[in-house]
mmCIF entry with sequence, helices, sheets and N, C-alpha, C, O atoms, coordinates in Angstrom:
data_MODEL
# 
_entry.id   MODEL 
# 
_entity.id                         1 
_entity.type                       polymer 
_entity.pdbx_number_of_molecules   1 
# 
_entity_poly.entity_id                      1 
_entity_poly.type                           'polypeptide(L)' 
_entity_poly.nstd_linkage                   no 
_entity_poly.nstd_monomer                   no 
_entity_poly.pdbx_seq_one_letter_code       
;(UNK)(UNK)(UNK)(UNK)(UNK)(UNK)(UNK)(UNK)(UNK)(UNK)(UNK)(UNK)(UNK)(UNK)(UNK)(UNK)
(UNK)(UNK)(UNK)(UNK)(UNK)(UNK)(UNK)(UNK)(UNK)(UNK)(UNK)(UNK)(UNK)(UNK)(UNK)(UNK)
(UNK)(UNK)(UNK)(UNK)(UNK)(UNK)(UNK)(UNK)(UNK)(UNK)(UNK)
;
_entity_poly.pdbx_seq_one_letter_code_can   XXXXXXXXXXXXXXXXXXXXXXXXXXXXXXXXXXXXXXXXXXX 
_entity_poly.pdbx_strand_id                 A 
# 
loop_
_entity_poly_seq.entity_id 
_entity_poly_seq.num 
_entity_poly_seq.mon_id 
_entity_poly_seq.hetero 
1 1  UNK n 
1 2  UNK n 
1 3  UNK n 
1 4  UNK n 
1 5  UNK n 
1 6  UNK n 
1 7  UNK n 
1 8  UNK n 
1 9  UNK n 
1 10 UNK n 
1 11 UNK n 
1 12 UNK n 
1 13 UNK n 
1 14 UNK n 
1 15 UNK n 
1 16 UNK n 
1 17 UNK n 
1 18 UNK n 
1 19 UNK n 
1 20 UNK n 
1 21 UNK n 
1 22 UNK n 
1 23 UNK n 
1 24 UNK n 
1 25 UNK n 
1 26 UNK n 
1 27 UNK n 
1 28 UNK n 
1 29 UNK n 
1 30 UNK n 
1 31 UNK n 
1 32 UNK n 
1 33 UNK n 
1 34 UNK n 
1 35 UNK n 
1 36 UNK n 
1 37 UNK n 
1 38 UNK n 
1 39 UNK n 
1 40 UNK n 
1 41 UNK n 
1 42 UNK n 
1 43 UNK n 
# 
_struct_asym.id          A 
_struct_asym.entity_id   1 
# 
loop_
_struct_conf.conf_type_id 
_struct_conf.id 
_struct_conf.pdbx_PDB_helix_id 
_struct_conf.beg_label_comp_id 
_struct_conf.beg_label_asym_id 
_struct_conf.beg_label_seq_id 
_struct_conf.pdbx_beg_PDB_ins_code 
_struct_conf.end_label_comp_id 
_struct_conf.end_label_asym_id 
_struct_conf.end_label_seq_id 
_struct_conf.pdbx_end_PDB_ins_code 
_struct_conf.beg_auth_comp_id 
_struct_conf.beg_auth_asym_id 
_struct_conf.beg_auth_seq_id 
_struct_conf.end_auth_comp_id 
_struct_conf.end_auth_asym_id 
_struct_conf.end_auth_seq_id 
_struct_conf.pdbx_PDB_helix_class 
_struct_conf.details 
_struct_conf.pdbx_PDB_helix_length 
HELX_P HELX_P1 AA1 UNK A 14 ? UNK A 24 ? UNK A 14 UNK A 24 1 ? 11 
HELX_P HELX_P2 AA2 UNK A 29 ? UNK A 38 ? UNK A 29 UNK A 38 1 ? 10 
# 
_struct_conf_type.id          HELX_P 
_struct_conf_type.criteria    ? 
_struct_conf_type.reference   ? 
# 
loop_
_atom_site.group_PDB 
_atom_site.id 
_atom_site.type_symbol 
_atom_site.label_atom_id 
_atom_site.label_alt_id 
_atom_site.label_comp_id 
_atom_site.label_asym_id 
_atom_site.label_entity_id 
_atom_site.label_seq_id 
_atom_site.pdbx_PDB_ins_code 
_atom_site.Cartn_x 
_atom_site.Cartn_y 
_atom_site.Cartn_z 
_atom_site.occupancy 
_atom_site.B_iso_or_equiv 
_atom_site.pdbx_formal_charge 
_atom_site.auth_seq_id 
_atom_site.auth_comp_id 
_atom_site.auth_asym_id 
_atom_site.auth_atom_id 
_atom_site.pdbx_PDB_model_num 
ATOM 1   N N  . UNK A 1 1  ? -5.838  -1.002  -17.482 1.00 0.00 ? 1  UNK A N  1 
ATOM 2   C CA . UNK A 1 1  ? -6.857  -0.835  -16.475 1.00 0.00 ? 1  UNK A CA 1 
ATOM 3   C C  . UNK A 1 1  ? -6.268  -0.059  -15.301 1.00 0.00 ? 1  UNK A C  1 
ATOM 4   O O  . UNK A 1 1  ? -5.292  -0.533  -14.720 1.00 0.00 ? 1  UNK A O  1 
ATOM 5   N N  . UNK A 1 2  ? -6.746  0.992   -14.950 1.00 0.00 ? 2  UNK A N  1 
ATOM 6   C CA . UNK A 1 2  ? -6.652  1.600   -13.921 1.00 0.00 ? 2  UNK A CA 1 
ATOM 7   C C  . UNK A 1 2  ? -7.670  1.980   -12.548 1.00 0.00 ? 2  UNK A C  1 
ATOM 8   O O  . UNK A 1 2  ? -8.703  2.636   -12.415 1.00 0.00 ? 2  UNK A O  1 
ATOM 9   N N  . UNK A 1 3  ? -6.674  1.097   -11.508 1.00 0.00 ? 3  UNK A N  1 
ATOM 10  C CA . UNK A 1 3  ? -7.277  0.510   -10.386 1.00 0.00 ? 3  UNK A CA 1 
ATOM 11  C C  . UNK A 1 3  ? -7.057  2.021   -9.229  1.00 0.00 ? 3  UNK A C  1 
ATOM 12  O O  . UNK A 1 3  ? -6.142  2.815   -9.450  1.00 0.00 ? 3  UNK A O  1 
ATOM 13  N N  . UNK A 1 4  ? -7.519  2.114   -8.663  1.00 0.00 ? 4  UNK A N  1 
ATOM 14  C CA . UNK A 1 4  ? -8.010  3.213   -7.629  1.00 0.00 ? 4  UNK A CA 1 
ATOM 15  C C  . UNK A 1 4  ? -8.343  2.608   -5.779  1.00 0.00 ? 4  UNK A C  1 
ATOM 16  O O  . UNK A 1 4  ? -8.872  1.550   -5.435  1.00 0.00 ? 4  UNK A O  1 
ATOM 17  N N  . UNK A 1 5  ? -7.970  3.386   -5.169  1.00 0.00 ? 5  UNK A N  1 
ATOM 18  C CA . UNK A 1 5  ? -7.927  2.612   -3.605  1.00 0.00 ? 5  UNK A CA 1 
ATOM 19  C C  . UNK A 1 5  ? -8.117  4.700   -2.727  1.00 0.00 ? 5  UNK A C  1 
ATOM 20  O O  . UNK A 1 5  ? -7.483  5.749   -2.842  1.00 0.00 ? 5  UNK A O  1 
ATOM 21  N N  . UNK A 1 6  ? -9.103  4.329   -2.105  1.00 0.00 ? 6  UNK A N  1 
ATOM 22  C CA . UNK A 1 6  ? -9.371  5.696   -1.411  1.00 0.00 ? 6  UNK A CA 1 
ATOM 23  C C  . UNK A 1 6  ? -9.544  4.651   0.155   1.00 0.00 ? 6  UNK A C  1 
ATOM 24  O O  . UNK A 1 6  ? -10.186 3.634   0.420   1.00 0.00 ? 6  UNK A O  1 
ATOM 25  N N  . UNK A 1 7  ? -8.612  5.536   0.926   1.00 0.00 ? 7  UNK A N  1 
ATOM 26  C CA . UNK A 1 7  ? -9.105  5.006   2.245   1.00 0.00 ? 7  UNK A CA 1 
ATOM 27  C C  . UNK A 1 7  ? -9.654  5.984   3.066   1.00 0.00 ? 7  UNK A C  1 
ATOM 28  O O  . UNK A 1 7  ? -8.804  6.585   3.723   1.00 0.00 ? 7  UNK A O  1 
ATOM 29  N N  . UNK A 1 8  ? -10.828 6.344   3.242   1.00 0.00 ? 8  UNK A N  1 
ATOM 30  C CA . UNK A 1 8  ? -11.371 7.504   4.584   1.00 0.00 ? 8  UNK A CA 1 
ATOM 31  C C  . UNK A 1 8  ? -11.594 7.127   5.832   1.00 0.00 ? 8  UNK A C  1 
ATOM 32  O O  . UNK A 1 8  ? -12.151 6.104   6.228   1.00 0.00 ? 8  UNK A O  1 
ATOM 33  N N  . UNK A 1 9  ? -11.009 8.235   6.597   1.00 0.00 ? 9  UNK A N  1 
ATOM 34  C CA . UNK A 1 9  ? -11.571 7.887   8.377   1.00 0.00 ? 9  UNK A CA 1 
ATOM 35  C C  . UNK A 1 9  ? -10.646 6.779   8.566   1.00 0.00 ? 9  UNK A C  1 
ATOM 36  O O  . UNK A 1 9  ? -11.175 5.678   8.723   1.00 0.00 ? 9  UNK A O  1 
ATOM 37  N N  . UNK A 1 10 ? -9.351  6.840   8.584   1.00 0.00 ? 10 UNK A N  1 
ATOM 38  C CA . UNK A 1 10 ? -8.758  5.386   8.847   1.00 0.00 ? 10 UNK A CA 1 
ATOM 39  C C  . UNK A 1 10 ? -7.700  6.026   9.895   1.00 0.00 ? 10 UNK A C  1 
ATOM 40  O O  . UNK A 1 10 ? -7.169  7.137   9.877   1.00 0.00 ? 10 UNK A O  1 
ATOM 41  N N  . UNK A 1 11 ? -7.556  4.853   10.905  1.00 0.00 ? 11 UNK A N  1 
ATOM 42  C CA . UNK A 1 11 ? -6.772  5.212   11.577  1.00 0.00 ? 11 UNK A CA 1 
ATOM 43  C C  . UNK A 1 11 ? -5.076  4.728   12.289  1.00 0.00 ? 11 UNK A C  1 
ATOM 44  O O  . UNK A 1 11 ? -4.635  4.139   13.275  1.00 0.00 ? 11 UNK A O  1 
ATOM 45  N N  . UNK A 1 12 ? -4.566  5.420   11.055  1.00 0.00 ? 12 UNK A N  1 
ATOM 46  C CA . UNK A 1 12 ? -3.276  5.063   10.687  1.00 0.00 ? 12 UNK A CA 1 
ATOM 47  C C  . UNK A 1 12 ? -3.045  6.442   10.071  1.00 0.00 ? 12 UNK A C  1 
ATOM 48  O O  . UNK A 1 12 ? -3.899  7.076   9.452   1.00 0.00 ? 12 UNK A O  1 
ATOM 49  N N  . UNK A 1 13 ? -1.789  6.832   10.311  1.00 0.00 ? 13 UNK A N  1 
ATOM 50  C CA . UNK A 1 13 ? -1.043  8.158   9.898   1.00 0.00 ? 13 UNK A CA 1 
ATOM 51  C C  . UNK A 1 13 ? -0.659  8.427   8.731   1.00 0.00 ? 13 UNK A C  1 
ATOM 52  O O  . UNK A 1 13 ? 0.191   7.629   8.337   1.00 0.00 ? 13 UNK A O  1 
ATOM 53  N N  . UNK A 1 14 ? -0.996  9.421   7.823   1.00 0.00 ? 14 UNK A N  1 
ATOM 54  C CA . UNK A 1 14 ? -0.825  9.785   6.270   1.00 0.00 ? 14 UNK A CA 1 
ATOM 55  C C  . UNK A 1 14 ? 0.623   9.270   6.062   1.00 0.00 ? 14 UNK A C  1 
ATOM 56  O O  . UNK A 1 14 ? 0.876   8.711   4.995   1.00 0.00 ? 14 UNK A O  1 
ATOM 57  N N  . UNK A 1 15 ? 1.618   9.419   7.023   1.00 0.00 ? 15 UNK A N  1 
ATOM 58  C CA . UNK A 1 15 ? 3.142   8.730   6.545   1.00 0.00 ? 15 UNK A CA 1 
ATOM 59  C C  . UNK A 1 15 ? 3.463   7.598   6.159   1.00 0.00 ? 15 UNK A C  1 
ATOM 60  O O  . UNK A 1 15 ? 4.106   7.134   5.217   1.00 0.00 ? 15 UNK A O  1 
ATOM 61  N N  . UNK A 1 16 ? 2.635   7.015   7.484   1.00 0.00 ? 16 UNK A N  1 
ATOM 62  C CA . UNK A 1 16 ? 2.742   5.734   7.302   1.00 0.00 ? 16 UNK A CA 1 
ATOM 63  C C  . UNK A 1 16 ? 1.806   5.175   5.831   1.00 0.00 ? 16 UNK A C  1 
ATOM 64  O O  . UNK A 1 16 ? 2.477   4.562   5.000   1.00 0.00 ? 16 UNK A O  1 
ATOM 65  N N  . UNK A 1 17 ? 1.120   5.269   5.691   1.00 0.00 ? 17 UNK A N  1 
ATOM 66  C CA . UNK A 1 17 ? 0.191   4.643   4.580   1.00 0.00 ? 17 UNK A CA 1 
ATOM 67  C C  . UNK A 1 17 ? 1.031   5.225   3.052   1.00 0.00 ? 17 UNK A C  1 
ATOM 68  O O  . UNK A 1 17 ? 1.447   4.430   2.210   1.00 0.00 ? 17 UNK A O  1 
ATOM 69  N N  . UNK A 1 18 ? 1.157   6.649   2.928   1.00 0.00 ? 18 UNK A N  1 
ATOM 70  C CA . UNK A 1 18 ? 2.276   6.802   2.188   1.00 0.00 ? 18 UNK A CA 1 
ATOM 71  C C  . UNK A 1 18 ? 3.386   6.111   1.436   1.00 0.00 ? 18 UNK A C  1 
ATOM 72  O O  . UNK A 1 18 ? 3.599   5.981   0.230   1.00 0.00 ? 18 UNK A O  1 
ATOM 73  N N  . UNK A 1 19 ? 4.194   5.602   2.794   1.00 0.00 ? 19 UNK A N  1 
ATOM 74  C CA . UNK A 1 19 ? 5.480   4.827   3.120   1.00 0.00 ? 19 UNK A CA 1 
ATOM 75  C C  . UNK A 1 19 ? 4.829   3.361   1.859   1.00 0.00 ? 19 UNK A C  1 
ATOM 76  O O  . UNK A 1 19 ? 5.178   2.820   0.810   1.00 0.00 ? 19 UNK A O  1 
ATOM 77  N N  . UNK A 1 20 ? 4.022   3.317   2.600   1.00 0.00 ? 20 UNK A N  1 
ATOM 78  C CA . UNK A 1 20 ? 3.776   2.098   1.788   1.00 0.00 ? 20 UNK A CA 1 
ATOM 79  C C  . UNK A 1 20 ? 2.820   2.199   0.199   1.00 0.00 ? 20 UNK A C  1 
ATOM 80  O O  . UNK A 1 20 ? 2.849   1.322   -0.665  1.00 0.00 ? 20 UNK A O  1 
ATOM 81  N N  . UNK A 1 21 ? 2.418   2.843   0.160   1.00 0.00 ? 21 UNK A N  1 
ATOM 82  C CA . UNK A 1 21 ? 2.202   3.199   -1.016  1.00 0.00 ? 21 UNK A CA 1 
ATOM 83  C C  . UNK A 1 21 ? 3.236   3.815   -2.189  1.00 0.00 ? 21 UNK A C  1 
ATOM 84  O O  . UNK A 1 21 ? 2.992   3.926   -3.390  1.00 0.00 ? 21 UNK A O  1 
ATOM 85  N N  . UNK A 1 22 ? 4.392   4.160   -1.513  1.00 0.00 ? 22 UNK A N  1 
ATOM 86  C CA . UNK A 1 22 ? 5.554   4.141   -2.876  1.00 0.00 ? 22 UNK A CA 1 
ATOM 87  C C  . UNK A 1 22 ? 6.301   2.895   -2.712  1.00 0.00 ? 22 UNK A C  1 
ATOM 88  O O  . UNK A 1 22 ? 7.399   2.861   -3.267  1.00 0.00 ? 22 UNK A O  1 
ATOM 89  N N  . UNK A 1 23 ? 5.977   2.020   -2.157  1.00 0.00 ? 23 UNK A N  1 
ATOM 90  C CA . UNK A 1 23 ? 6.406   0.701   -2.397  1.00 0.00 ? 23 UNK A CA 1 
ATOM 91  C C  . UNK A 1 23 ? 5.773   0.193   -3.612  1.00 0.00 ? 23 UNK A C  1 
ATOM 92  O O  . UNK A 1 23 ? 6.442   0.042   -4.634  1.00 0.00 ? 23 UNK A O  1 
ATOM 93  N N  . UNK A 1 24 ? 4.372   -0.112  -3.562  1.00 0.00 ? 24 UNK A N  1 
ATOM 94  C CA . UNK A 1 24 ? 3.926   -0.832  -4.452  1.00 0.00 ? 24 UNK A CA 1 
ATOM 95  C C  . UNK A 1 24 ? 3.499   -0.179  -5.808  1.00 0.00 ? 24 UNK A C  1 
ATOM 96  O O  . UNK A 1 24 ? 3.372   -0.900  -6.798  1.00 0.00 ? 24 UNK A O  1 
ATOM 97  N N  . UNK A 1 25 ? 3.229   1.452   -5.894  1.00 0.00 ? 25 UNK A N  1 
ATOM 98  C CA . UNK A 1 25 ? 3.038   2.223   -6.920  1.00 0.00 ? 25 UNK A CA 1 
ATOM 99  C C  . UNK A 1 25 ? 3.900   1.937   -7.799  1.00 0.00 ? 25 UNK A C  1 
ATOM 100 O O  . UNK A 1 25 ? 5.118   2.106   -7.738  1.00 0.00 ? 25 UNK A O  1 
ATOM 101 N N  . UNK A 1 26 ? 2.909   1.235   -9.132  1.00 0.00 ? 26 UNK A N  1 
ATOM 102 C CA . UNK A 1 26 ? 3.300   1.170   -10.402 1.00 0.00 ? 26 UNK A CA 1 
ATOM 103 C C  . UNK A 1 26 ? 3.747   -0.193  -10.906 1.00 0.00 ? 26 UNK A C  1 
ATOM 104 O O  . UNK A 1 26 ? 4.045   -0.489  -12.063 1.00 0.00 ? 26 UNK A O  1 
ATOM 105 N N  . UNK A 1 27 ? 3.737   -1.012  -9.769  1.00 0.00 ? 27 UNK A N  1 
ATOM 106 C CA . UNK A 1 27 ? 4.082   -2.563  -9.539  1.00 0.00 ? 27 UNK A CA 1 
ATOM 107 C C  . UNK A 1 27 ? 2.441   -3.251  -10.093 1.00 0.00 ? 27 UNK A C  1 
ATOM 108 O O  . UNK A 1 27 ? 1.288   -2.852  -9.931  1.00 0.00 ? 27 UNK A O  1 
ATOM 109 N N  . UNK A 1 28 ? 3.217   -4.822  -11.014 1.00 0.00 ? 28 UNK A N  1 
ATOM 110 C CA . UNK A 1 28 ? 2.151   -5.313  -11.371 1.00 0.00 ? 28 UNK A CA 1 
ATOM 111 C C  . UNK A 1 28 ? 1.511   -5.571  -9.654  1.00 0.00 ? 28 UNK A C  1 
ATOM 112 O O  . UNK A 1 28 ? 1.959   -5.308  -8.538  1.00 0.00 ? 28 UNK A O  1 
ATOM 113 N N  . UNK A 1 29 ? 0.029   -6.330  -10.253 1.00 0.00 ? 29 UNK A N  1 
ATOM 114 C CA . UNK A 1 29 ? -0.636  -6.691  -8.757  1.00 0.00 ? 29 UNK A CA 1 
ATOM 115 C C  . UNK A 1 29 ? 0.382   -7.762  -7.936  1.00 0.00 ? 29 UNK A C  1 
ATOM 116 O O  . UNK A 1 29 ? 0.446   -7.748  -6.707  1.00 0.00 ? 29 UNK A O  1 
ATOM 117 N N  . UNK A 1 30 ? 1.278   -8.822  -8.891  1.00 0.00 ? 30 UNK A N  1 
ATOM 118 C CA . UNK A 1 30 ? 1.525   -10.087 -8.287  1.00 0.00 ? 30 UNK A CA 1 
ATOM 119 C C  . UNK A 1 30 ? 2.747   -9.780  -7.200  1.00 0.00 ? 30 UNK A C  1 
ATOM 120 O O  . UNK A 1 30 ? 3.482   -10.397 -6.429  1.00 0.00 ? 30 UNK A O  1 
ATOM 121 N N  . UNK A 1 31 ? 2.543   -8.738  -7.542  1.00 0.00 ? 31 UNK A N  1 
ATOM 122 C CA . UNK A 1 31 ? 4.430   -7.913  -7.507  1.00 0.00 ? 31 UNK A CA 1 
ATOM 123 C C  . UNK A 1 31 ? 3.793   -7.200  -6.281  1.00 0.00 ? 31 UNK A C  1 
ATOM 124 O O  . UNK A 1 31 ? 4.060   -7.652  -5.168  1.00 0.00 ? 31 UNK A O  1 
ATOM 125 N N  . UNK A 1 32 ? 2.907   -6.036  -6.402  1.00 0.00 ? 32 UNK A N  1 
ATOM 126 C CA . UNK A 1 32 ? 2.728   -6.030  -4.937  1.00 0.00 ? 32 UNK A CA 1 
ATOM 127 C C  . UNK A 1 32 ? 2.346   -6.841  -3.768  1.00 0.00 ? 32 UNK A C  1 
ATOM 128 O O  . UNK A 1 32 ? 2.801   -6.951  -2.629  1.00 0.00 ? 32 UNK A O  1 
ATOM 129 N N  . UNK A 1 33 ? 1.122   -7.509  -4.572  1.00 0.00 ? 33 UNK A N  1 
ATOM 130 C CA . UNK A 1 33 ? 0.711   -8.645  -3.388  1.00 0.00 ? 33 UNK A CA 1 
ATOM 131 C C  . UNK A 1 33 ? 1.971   -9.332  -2.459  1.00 0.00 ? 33 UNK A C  1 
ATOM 132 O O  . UNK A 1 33 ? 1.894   -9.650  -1.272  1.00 0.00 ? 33 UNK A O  1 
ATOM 133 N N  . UNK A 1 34 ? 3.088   -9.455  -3.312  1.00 0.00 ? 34 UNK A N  1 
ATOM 134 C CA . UNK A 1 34 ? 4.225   -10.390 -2.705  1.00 0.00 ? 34 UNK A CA 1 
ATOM 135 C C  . UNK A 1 34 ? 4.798   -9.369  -1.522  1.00 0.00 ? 34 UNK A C  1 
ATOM 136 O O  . UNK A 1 34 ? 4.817   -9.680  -0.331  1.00 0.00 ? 34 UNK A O  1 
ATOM 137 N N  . UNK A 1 35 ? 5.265   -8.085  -2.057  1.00 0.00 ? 35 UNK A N  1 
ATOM 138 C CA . UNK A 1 35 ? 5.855   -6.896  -1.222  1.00 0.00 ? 35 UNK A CA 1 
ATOM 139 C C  . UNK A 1 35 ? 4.698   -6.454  0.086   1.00 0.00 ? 35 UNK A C  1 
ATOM 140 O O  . UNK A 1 35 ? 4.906   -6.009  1.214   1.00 0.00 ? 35 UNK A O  1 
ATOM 141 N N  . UNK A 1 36 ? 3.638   -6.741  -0.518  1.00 0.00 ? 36 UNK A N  1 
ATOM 142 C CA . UNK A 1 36 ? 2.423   -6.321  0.953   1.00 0.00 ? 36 UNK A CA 1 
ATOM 143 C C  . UNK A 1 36 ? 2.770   -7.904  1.719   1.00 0.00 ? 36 UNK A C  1 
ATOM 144 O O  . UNK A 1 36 ? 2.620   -7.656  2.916   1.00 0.00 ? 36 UNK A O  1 
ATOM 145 N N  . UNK A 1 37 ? 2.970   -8.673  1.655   1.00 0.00 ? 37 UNK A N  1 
ATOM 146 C CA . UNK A 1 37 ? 2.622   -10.066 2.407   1.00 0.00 ? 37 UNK A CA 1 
ATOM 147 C C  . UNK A 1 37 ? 3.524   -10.130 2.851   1.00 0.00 ? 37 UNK A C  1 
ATOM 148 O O  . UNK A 1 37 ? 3.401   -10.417 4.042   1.00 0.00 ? 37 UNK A O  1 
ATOM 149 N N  . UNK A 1 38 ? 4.842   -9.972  2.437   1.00 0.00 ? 38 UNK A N  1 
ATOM 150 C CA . UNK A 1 38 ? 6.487   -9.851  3.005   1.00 0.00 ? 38 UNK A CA 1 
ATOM 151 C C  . UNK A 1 38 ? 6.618   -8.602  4.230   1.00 0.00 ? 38 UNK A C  1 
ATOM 152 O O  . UNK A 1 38 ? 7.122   -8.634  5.352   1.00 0.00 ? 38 UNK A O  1 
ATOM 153 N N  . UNK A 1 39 ? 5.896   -7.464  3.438   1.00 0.00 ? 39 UNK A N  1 
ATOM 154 C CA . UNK A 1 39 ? 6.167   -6.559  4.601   1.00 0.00 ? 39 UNK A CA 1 
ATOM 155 C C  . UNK A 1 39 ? 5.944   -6.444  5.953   1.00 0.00 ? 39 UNK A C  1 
ATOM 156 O O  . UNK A 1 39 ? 4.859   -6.790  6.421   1.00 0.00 ? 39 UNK A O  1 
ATOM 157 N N  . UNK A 1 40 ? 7.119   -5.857  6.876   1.00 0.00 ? 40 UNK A N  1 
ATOM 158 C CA . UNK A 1 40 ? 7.206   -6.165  7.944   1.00 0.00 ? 40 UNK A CA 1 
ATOM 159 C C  . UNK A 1 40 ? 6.710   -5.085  8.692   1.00 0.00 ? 40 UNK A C  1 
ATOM 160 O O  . UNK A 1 40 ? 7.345   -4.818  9.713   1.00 0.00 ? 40 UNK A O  1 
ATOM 161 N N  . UNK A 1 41 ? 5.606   -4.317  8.397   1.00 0.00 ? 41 UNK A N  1 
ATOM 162 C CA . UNK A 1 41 ? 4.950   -2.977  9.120   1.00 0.00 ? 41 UNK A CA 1 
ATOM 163 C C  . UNK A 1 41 ? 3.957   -3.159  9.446   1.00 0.00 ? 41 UNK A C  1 
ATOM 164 O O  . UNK A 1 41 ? 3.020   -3.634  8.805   1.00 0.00 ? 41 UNK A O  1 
ATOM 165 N N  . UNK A 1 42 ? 4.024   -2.583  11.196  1.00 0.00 ? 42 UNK A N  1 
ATOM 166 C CA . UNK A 1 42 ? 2.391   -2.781  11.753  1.00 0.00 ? 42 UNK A CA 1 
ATOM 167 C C  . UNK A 1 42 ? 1.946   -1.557  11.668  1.00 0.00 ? 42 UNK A C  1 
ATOM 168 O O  . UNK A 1 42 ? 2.552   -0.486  11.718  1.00 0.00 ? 42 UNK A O  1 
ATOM 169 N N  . UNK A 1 43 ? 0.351   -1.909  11.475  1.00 0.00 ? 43 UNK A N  1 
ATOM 170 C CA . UNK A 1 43 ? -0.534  -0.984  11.411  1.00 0.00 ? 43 UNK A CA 1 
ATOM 171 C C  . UNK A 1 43 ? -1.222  -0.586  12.351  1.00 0.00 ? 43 UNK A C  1 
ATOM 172 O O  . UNK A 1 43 ? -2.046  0.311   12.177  1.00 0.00 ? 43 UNK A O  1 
# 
């Protein structure tokens, strides 16, 4: 299954959202959920 996430009009910087998106790319969900809840970046 291939899951998809578009964010528009958001206001937070392409780096930053980036940054965190090669964190969790390619990680099961349980696996990111843990790495998003741990992480220490404000938005």
């Amino acid at each position: 299954m291939i899951a998809v996430a578009k964010g528009r009009y958001l206001r937070v910087s392409p780096t930053k959202i980036r940054q965190v998106m090669d964190l969790v790319r390619g990680k099961t969900v349980p696996v990111a959920q843990g790495i998003l809840l741990h992480l220490n970046k404000p938005t």
